[in-house]
C-alpha positions in Angstrom: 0.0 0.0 0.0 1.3 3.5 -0.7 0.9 6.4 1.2 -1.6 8.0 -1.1 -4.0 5.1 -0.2 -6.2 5.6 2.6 -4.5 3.6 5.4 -6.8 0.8 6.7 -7.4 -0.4 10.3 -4.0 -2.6 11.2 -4.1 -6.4 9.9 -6.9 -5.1 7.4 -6.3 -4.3 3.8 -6.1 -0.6 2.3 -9.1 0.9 1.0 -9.0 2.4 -2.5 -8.1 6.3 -2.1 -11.3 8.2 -3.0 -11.1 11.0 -5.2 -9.0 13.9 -4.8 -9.7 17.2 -5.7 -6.5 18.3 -7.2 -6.0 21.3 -9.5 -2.3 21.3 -10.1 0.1 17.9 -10.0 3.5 17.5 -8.3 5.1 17.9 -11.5 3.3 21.4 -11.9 1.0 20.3 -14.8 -2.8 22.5 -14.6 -6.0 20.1 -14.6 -9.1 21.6 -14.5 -12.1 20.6 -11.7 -15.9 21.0 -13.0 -16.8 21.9 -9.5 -14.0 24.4 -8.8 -12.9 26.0 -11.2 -9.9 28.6 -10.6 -8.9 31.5 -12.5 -5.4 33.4 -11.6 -4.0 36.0 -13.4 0.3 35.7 -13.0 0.5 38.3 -10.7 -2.0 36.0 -8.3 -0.2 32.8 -8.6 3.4 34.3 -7.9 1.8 36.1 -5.5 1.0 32.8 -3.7 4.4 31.2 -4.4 5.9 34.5 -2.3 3.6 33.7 0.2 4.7 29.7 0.2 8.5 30.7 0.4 8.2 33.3 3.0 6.0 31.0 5.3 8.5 28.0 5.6 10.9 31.2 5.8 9.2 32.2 9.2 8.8 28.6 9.9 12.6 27.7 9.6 13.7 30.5 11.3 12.1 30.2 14.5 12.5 26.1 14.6 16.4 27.6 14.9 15.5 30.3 17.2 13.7 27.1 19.5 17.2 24.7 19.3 19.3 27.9 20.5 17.1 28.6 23.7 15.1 31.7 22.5 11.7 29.9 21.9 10.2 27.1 24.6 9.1 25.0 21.9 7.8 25.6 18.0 4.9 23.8 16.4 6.6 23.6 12.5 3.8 23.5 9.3 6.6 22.5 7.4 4.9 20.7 4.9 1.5 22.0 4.9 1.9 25.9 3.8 -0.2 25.0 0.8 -3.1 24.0 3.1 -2.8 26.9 5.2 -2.0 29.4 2.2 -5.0 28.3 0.0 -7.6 28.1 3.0 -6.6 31.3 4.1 -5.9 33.5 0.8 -10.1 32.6 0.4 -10.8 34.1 3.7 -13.2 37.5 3.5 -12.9 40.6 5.3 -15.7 39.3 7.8 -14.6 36.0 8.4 -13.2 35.1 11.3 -10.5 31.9 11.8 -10.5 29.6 15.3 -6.9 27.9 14.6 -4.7 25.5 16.6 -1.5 26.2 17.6 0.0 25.2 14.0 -1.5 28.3 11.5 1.3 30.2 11.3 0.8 30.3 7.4 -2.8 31.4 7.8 -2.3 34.1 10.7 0.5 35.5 7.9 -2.5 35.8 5.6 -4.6 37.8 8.1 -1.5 40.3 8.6 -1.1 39.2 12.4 2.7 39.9 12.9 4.7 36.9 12.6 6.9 38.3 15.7 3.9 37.9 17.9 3.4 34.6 17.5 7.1 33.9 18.2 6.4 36.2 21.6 3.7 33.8 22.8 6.2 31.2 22.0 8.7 32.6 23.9 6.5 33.0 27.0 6.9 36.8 26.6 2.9 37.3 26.0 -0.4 35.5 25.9 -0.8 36.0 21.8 -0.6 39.6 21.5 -2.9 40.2 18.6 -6.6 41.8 18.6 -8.7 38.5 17.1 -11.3 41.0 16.0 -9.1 43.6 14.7 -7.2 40.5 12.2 -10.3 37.9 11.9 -8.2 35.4 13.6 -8.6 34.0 17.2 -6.1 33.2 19.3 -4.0 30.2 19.0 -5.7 27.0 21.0 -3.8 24.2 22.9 -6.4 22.2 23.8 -6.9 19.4 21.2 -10.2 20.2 19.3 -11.6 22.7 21.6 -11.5 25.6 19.3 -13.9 24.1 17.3 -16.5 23.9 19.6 -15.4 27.7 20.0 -16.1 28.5 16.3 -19.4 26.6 16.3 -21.5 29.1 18.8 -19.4 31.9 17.3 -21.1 30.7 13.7 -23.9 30.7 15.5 -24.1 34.1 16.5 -23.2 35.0 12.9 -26.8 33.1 11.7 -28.7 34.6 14.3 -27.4 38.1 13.3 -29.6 37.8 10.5 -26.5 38.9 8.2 -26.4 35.6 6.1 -27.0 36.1 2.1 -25.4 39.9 2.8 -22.6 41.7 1.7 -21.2 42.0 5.4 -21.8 37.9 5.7 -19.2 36.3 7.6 -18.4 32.7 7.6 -16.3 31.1 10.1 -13.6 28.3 10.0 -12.3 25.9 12.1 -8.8 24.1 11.9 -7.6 21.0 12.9 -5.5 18.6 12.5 -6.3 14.3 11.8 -6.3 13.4 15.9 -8.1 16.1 16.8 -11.4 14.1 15.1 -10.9 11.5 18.0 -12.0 14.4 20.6 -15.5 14.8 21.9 -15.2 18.4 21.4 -14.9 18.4 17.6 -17.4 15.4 17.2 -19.9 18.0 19.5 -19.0 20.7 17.2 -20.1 18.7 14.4 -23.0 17.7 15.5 -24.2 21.4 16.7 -23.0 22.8 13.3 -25.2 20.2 11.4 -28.7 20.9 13.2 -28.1 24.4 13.3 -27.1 24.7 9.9 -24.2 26.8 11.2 -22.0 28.9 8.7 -19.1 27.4 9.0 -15.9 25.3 7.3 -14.0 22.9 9.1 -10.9 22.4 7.8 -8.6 19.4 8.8 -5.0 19.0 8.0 -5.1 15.7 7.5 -0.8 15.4 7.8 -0.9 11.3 8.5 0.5 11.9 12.4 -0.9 12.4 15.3 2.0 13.1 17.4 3.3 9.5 17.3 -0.3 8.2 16.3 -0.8 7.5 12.7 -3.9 7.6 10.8 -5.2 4.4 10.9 -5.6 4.8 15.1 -8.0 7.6 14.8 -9.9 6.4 12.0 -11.4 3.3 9.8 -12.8 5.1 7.2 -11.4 8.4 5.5 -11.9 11.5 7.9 -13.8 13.6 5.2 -16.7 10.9 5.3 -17.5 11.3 8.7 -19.5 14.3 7.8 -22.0 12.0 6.4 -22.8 10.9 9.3 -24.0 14.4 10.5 -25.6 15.4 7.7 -23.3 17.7 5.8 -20.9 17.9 2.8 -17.6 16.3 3.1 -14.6 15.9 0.6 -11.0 15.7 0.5 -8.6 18.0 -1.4 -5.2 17.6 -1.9 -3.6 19.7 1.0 -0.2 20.3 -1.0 -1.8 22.3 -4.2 -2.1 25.9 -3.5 -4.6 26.1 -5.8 -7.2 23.5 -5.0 -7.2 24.6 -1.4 -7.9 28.3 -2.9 -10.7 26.8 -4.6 -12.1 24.3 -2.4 -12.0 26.3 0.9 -13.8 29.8 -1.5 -16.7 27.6 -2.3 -17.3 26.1 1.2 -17.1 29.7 2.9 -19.6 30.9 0.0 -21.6 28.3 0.7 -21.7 28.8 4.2 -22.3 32.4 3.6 -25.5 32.2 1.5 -26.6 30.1 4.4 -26.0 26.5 2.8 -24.6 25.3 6.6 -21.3 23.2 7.2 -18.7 21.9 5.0 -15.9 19.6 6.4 -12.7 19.7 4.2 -9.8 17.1 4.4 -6.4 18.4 3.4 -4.6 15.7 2.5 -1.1 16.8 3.5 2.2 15.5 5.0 3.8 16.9 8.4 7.2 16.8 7.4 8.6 17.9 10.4 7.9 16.9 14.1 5.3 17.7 15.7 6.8 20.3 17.7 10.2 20.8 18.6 10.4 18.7 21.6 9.5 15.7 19.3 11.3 13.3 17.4 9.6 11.7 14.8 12.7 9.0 13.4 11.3 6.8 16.7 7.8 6.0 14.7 8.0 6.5 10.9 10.1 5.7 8.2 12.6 8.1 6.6 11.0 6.2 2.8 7.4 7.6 3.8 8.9 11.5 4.4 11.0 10.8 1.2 8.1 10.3 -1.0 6.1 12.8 0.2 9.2 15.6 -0.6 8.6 14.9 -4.1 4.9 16.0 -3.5 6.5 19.4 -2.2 3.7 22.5 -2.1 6.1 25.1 -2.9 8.2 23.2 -5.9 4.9 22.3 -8.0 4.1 26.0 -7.7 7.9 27.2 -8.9 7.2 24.3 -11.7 4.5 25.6 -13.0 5.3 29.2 -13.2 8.6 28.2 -14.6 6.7 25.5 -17.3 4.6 28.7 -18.5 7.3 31.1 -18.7 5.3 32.9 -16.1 8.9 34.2 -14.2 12.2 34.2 -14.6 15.3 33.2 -12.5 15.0 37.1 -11.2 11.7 36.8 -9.8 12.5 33.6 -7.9 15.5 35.3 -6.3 14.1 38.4 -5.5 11.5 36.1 -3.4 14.5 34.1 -2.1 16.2 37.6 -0.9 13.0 39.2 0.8 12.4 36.0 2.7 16.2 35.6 3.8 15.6 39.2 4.8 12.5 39.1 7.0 13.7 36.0 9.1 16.8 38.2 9.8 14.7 40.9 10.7 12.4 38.7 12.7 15.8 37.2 14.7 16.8 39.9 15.6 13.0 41.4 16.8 12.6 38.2 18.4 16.1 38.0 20.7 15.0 42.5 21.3 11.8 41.0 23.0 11.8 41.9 27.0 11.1 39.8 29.5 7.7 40.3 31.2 7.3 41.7 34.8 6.3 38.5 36.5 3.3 40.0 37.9 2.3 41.2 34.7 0.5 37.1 34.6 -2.5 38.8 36.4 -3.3 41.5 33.8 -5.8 41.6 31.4 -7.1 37.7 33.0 -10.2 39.7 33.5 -12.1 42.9 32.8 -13.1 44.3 36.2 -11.3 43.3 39.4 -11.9 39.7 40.5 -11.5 38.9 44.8 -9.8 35.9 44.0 -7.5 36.7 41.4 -6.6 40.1 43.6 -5.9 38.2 46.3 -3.7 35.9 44.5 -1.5 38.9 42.9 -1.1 40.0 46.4 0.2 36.8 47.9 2.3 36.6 44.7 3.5 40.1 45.1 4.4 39.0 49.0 6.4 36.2 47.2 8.3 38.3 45.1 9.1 40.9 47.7 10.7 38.5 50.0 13.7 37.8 47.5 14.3 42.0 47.4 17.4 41.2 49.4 19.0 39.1 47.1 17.9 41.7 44.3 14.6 40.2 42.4 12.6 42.8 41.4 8.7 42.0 40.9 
């Protein structure tokens, strides 16, 4: 069995891979979907491949920053910018986006600072960004929880009475393969589908659950599981850029104009570990990550702007120079952050003052004071 097959249950045989919804190949070749069609000018498909490069750019750059000390740990997407560029580049103004802790890519296409995501992983704040202001929560530990989350937000959206309007707003939920073994997203589904809820979940289907692969959190493939609430599932391939435009804009219209929930399965590859504190060589083989390079998001972009005489060797420099250049600049923002007052922890927990939480700043406070002597400041 290959790893394009959907892998079965262990000791069973594979199951046929059902169709996916692919728009460009590996080898950069342009096929054309009757359900999602996709017109890009040039200037819209290089556009994408600048934001592919500068993505694993960020991405690199603070995996480094995490093995010298700087960051507690990093949560790479290596592998799966095309999921998370497509999805989001078909985001609208109103939208809004629940993510994990993994969405780098996407919080790059809704302008949230790339430095303030590195701050939360540096322990230096709690996110940092206005959700509201940038259409994109904060980032969510908890496996599968945020989904819940986007569920009653969509909710709110339908019973605004703004559906079918021009200041419409879907929502969308990510989350990755083991997340679908949680209550919380199998709750979500379930409210989203009798509610008719405006909203996309999108799973990044990248084979590994931590150490867990596919087969442990499912028998059948994930996108089919929306059947069994009563909405439209289907499974795109998570490493065309295009496809993921083009899937993810029709489920957000759809859930716009009021036509309920869509789940879509990116069928992607996490080609790095899952964060930084893992190390994936103890449960998969280095032939399954060595196949899936060849399936690589950003090359079949480069290949088919280079098969179309679309850019030349200047272009793909130029991109090559202004990502080199904003990971330096993001170094050297990242090592300028200061450290946090350590009472600062209390602020902003609530928005009026809170007996218990006062009364635990004070006993902290007390803490803190009693190192003075030996020159801790609070």
């Amino acid at each position: 069995m290959t790893i394009d097959s959907v892998r079965g249950a262990p000791g069973t045989p594979g199951v046929a891979e059902p169709e996916l919804i692919q728009l460009l190949t590996p080898e950069g070749e342009r096929v054309e979907h009757p359900d999602y069609p996709l017109d890009l000018s040039a200037e819209e498909i290089k556009a994408l491949y600048r934001d592919l490069v500068i993505v694993r750019k960020i991405d690199l750059e603070a995996v480094a920053l995490t093995r010298q000390g700087e960051l507690g740990i990093w949560a790479s997407l290596l592998g799966q910018e095309a999921a998370q560029i497509g999805s989001g580049r078909a985001l609208g103004a109103h939208d809004m986006v629940f993510p994990t802790y993994r969405e780098h890519a996407v919080a790059w296409c809704r302008n949230v600072e790339p430095l303030k995501l590195l701050g939360l992983f540096r322990g230096v704040n709690h996110g940092g960004w206005d959700p509201a202001e940038h259409g994109f929560h904060l980032y969510t530990i908890v496996i599968g929880s945020q989904t819940l989350h986007a569920t009653g937000y969509a909710m709110g959206v339908q019973r605004d009475g703004v559906l079918g309007t021009p200041s419409a707003g879907a929502t969308i939920a990510y989350f990755g393969d083991g997340a679908t073994s949680q209550g919380d997203v199998n709750e979500a589904f379930v409210f989203a589908s009798v509610f008719n809820a405006p909203i996309v979940f999108f799973c990044q289907n990248n084979q590994w659950a931590i150490s867990e692969p596919l087969e442990r959190q499912s028998r059948i493939p994930l996108y089919k599981r929306a059947q069994g609430y009563g909405f439209p599932g289907l499974r795109v391939d998570g490493n065309d850029v295009f496809a993921c435009l083009a899937v993810t804009r029709k489920a957000l219209e759809n859930a716009r104009t009021g036509q309920g929930p869509t789940l879509v399965e990116a069928y992607t590859y996490r080609m790095g570990a899952h964060t930084t504190t893992d190390d994936p060589t103890r449960y998969r083989l280095k032939a399954e990550e060595e196949a899936w390079k060849l399936k690589d998001p950003i090359e079949r972009v480069k290949a088919y702007l280079v098969r179309n005489d679309l850019a030349d060797a200047g272009f793909f420099e130029g991109v090559e120079d202004e990502a080199k250049g904003l990971a330096k600049e993001l170094r050297a923002a990242c090592l300028a952050l200061p450290d946090p007052r350590p009472l600062s922890i209390f602020e902003h927990v609530y928005a009026e003052p809170h007996p218990l939480m006062t009364e635990e700043q004070e006993q902290f406070a007390a803490y803190l004071a009693s190192f003075e002597d030996e020159g801790v400041a609070s």
